[in-house]
Each structure stands twice: as C-alpha cells, then as structure tokens.
Phi, psi and omega in degrees: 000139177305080246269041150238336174292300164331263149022290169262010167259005170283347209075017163284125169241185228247086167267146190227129183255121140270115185257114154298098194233188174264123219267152186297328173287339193211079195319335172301332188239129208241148224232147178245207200170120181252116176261134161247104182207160158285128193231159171247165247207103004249005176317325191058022181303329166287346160282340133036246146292314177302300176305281159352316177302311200274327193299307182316300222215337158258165176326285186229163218306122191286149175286279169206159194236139165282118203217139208213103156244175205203113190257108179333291184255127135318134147336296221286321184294313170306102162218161209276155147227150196297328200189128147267123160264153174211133179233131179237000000 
C-alpha cells in the first residue's frame, strides 16, 4: 500500500502553510516559504511541529502563517476489491 495513503484514510489531509517570516539581515522585509505535508485538522500538530522546528534552529522570525488543507480521498472515492485478475 502506498505510504501517502495510509495517513489519509487515517484523517490526514494534504495541507499547504505559506509562512511569512522575516528575513534576518534585513528585519522590514518580509520573505515567504511554502510547506506542504499531511496533517489532521484542525490541531496541525505536524505543522507545529515544523514552526517549533523553525523558531529552535532558524534565523528567521515568522511573521504569519496562511493554512490552506484540503482532504485528497473522499468516502466516495474509496472501494474495496474482492479478486484481482492478469490476463496475459
């Protein structure tokens, strides 16, 4: 099974953060950065994690963050199957 699949039939859905930060030599001016991962809704703990990630080890400072998810697979979208065949 595919490992981005699992995730979402878990309740992750495929969210995208434009973080706005502040770039360190020139603090006025503000710089963006696009995150993409699977995340749940509405807690964000792996986004989070990332921002945390980000105060702890970079430069520079965030500003604001924009969060945009989305869910990839649907109920509807899902069906099981019974028997795979190959005809050769």
């Amino acid at each position: 099974m595919d490992h981005r699949l699992v995730p979402q039939l878990d309740g992750y859905r495929l969210t995208v953060a434009e973080i706005f930060y502040r770039l360190p030599d020139h603090p006025s001016l503000l710089q963006t950065f696009i995150w993409q991962d699977y995340d749940l809704v509405p807690k964000y703990p792996v986004l989070h994690g990332f921002l945390a990630f980000w105060r702890e080890n970079l430069d520079g400072e965030l500003h604001s963050v924009r969060v945009a998810s989305r869910e990839v697979i649907t109920p509807d979208e899902i069906s099981v199957v019974d028997a795979q065949y190959t005809l050769q």
